[in-house]
C-alpha positions in Angstrom: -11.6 -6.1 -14.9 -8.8 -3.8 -14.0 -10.4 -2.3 -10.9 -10.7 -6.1 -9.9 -6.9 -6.9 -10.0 -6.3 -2.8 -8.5 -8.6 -3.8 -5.7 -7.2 -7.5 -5.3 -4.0 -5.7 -5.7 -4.7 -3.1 -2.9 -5.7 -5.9 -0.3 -3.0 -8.0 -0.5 -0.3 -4.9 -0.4 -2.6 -3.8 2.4 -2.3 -6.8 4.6 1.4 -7.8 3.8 1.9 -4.3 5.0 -0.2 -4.6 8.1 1.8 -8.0 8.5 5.2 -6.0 8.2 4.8 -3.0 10.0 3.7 -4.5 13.5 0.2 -3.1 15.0 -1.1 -1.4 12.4 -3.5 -4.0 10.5 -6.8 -2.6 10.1 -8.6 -5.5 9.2 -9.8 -6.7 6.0 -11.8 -4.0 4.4 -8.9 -1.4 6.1 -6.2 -3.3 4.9 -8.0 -2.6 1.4 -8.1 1.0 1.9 -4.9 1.6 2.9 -3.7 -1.1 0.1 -5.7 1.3 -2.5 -4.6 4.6 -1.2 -1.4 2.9 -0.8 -1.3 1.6 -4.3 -1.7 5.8 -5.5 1.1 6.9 -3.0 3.6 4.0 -4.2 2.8 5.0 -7.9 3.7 8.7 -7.1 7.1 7.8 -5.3 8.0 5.4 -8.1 7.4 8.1 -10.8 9.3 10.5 -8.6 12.5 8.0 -8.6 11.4 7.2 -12.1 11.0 3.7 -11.8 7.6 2.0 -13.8 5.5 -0.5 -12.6 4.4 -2.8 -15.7 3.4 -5.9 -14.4 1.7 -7.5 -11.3 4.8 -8.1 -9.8 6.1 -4.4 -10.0 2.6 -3.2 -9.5 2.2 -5.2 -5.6 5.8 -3.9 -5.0 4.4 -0.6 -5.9 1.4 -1.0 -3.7 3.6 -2.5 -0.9 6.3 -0.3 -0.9 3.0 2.8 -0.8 1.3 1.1 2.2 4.1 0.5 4.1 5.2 4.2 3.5 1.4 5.1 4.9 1.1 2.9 7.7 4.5 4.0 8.9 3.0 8.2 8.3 -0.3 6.7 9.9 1.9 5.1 13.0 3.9 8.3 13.1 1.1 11.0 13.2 -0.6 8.2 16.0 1.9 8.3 18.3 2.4 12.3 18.7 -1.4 12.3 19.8 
């Protein structure tokens, strides 16, 4: 059951990302990959700053804040090519 919610989780970080950061949506099963991968990066920066993610809440912050930071590394290393 708890790769259910990661994966529900990871899709709905994934498209509020894509929704955020302007032309980068990837469609649904994208917008669950980069959700996902996105869910592992947030969880590394918010051990870094030290901050835990306990609940759903903090954990689709978590996610959010990861994708975000990915689609904006994924937009970055897009437009020097």
């Amino acid at each position: 059951m708890n790769l259910f919610w990661f994966l529900l989780i990871g899709l709905i970080a994934g498209f509020l990302a894509g929704a955020v950061v302007k032309g980068h949506g990837f469609g649904l099963v994208g917008n669950l990959i980069i959700g996902v991968i996105g869910a592992l990066l947030g969880g590394f920066i918010f051990s870094l700053v030290g901050i835990g993610a306990n609940n759903l809440l903090g954990s689709l912050i978590c996610a959010f804040v990861g994708a975000v930071v990915l689609l904006w590394l994924l937009g970055f290393v897009g437009r020097k090519r």
